[in-house]
N, C-alpha and C positions, 0 to 999 in steps of 0.2 A: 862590603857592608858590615859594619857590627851588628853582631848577632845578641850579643847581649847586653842592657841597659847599665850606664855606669854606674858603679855602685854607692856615687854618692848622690845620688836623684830618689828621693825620698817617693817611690811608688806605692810602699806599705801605707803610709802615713796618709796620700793622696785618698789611696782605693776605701780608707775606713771613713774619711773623713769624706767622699761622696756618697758610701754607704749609709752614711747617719743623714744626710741629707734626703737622701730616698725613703728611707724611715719617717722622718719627719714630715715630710709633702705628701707619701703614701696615706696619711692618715687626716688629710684636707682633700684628698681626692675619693678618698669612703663618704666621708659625705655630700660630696657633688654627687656621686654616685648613687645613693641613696637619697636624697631628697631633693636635686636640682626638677625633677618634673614634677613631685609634690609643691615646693616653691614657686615654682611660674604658674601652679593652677591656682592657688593660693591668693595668692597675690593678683593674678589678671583675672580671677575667673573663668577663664577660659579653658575649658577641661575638655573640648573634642580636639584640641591641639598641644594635648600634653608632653609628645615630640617638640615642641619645641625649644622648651629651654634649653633641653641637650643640642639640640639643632644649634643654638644659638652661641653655647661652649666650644661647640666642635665646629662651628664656623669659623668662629675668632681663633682660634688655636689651628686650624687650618691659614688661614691670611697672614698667621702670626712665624708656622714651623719654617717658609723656605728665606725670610729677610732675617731669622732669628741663625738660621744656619748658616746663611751667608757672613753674617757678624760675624760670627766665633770662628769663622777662618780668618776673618779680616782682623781683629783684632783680641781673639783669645776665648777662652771657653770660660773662663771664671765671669769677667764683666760684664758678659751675656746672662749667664745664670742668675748673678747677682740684681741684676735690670730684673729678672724672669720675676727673682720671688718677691721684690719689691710691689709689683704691680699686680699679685697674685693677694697681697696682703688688703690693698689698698680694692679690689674686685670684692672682697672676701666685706670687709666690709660697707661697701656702699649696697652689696645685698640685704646684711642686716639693716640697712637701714631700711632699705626697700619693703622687708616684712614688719619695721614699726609703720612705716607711713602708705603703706600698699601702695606701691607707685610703680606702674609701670616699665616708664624710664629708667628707673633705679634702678629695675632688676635686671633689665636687658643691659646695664650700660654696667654691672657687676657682673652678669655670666661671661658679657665679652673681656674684660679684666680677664677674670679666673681661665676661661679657657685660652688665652694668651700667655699667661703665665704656665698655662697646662703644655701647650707648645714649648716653653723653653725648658722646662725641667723632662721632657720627654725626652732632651736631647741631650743630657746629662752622658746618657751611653755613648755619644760621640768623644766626650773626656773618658769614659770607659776604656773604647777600642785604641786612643792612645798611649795610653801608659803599657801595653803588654804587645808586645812581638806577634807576627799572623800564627805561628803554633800555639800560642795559649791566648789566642785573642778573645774567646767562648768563653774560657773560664775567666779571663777577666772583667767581661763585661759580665758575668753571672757574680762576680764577690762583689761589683755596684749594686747589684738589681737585689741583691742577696738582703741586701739592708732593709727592703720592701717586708717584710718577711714579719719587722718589729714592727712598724709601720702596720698590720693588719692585726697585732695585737693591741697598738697604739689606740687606732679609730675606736672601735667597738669601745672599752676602755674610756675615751674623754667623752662620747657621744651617748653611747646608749643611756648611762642618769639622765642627760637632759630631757630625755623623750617618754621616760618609766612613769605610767600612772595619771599621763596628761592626756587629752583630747588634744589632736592634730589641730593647729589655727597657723596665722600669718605671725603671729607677734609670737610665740612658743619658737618657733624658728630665729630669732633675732639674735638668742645667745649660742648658738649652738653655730651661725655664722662669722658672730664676732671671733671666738674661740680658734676658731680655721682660721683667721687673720691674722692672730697672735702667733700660731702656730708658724706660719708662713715666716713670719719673723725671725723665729727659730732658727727656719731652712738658710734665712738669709745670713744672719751672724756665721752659721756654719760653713758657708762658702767660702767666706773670707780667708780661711786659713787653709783655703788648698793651693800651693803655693810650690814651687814653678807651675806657671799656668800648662795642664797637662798637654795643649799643640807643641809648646815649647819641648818638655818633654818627648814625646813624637819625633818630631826635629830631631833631637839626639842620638836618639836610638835609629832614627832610618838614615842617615849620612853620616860622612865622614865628618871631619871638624874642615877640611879642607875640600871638600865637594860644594857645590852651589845648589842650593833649594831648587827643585824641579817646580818649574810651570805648569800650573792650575788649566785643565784643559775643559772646554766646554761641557757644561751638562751631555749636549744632547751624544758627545761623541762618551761620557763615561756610561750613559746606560744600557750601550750598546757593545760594553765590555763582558767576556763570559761568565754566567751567574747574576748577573745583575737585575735581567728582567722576571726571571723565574724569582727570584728571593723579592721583589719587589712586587709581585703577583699574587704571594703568598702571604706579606705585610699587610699590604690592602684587605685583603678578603679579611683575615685573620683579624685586626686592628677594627676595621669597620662592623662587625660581628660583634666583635666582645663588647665595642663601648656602648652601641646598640641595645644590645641583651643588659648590659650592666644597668644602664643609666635606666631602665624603662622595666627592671625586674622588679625593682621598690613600687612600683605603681600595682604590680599586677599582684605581686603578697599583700597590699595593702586593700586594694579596691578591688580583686576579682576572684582572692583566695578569702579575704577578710580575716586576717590577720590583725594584731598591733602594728605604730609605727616601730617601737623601738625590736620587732624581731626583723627587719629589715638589716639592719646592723650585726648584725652574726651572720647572714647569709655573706652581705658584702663582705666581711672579714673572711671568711671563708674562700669566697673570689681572690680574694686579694692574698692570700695564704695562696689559693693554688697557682698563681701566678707568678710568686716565686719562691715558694718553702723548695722547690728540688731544682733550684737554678743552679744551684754548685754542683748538681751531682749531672744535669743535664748540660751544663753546658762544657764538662770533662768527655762526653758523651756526645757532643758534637764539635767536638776537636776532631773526635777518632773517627767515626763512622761519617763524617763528611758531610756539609750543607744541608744540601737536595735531599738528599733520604729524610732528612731531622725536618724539612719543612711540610712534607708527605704526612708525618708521621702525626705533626702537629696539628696538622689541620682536621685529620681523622678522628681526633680524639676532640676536638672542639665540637665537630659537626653527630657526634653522636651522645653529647653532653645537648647540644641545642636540641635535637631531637627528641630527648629524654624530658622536657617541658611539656611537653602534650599528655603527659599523663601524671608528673609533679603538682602535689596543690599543698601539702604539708610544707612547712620551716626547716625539715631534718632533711627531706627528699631532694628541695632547692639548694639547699645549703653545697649538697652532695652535685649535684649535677652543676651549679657555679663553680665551685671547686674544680670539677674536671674540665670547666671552659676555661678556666686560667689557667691549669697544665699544659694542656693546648696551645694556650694560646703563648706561655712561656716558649715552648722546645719551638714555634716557626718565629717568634721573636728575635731570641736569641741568634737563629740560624740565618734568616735574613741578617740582621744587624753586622753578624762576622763575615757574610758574604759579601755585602759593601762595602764595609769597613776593609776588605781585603782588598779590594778592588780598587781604591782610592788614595792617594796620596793625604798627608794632613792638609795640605791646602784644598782638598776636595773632600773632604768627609761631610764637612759639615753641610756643605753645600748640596750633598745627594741624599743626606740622611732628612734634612730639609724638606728636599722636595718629598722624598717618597713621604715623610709625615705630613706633609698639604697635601695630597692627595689622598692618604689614607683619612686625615680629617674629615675632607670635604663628604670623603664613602659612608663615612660616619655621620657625619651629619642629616646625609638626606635620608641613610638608611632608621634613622631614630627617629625625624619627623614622619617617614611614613608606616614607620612600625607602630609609633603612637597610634597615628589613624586607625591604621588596622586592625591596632587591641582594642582601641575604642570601637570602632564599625562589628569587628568578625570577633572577636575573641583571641585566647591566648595561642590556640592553636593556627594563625596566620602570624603571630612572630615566633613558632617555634618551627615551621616548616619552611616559611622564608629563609628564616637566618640559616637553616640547614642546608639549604639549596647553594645558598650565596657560598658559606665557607667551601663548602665539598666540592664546587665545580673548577676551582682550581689545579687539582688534585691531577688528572691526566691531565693538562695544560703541560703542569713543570714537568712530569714524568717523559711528556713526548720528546726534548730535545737529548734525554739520557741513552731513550729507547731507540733512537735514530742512531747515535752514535754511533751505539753498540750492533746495530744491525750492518753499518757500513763498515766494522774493524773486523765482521764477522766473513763479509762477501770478500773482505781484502782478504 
């Protein structure tokens, strides 16, 4: 096997120019973040089901991550992406229209766009774990995610003028949609010039020039390869948490802490900063100390950042305790992500990385419709003990197949 990428495969060139990418869509995704369950109560009225619209993001973006993964093994990681933020752009705006003309339809048939498109740019890190070898595969997919980092400088920055000194309405949202479709635009142009398609890439670097491409083996026999279930354990819980808590924090500074809308935008930027301002230094860090520990590690620090909600009601204290949910939720990211991406051939990445994203979707979804209810019914304190339960019960799960191990190489 070649151990090292040939040196005329332009990987620097690739890793900046999907880093700017991530930067770019990180800051259309602060404001889904931030006002996607203000805009569906808005616009429908409907405010004891303000889980929904996120419900309705993280639906379609669930439906959207395992056919969108299956593509990009079938024919490439760029032309998937490129689809991704096309339909991202054109979601982005059929919402604004939906808050000039309050329409229903519109909004639903824009959150399913955008959270579609939110599926295929999730899957950007599958062009990530291509371009770098399994020893530095962490830190390669941490100098993608890294690019997220301007991206949280980005949002706050084009977003919060539009919202300084206005009352909250359905039509105040219209440019501040449009603006995330242009944006989108961006993402898209930038795609274009990542070039060899990074599977391709992949390919190079994992055979010989005279070796034949290995067959793609069934889903159900790769997740039952070692590591796979545990990192995919820790996805779930981890991913269905943070979008939960993210997408339904904006409702509860606004409506329960009564705050402004536009301090909503410094907390998400702040989320979104700790999700990946130490992705370089974390994911050197789980090169070394290995998977499983890094996914423990992550979750712990999530689960006592959601806990820390029940007695948070200031701008600075939230700010602080989102930040450390997207630490968290960074280092089992990461850790999963290089665990599968290990695990899997390029003709199967994308197809596991897929699925485990439809299922973390789907966790996401019903965990935001019913968190809504809940903040609406009980208060903040049933989605900051829930979501704590949810992340942390994972936690001895992964730990027990280590803990076996070690007790059988003990008795030998």
């Amino acid at each position: 096997m070649v151990s090292q990428p040939p040196p005329a495969l332009p990987i620097r060139r690739n890793t900046v120019l999907l880093a700017a990418t991530m930067a770019v869509n990180s800051a259309v995704l602060q404001l889904v973040a931030a006002v996607s369950s203000l805009t569906f109560v808005l616009v429908t009225g409907v405010r004891g089901l303000l889980g929904l619209g996120p419900a309705i993001f993280l639906t379609a973006s669930a439906l959207t991550a395992m056919p969108a993964g299956r593509l990009m093994d079938r024919f490439g990681r760029t032309p998937v992406m490129s689809f991704g933020f096309g339909v991202g752009a054109a979601g982005c705006a059929l919402t604004a229209l939906a808050t000039r003309l309050e329409s229903t339809l519109l909004v639903i048939a824009g959150f399913a766009l955008i959270g579609a498109a939110s599926a295929v740019s999730l899957l950007i890190r599958t062009a990530a774990g291509d371009m770098y070898a399994p020893a530095r595969r962490a830190r390669g997919i941490s100098y993608v995610l890294f690019g997220s980092v301007f991206g949280a400088i980005l949002g706050p920055t084009v977003f919060s003028p539009m919202f300084a000194g206005k009352n909250v309405e359905a039509h105040s949202l219209t440019v501040p949609w449009l603006a995330a479709g242009g944006i989108s635009l961006v993402a898209l142009a930038i795609v274009q010039f990542v070039r060899p398609d990074p599977k391709r890439i992949a390919e190079l670097i994992g055979t010989r020039a005279d070796e034949p491409p290995v067959a793609a083996a069934p889903l159900s026999e790769i997740v039952r390869r070692p590591g796979v279930l545990p990192s995919m354990l820790a996805a779930l819980a981890s991913f269905g948490v943070m979008v939960s808590v993210m997408n339904l924090t904006g409702y509860v500074v606004v409506e329960h802490h009564h705050h402004h809308q536009d301090s909503v935008f410094p907390i998400i930027g702040a989320h979104v900063f700790g999700m990946y301002a130490l992705v370089l230094v974390i994911g050197a860090l789980i090169d070394r100390v290995g998977r499983t520990p890094a996914l423990e590690v992550g979750l712990v620090v999530m689960a006592l950042s959601t806990i820390g909600l029940l007695w948070a009601t200031g701008v600075f204290a939230t700010a602080v305790l989102l930040l450390g949910l997207g630490i968290g939720w960074n280092i089992s990211f990461v850790a999963a992500t290089a665990q599968m991406a290990d695990q899997t051939s390029p003709a199967e990445r994308g197809k596991l990385l897929g699925f485990n994203d439809q299922l973390a979707a789907f966790l996401g979804a019903g965990l935001a419709l019913l968190g809504g209810y809940a903040l609406d019914a009980i208060g903040v304190a049933a989605l900051a003990i829930g979501a704590t339960v949810i992340v942390a019960s994972p936690i001895l799960l992964i730990a027990l197949p280590r803990t076996s191990t070690r007790a059988v190489r003990e008795s030998g």
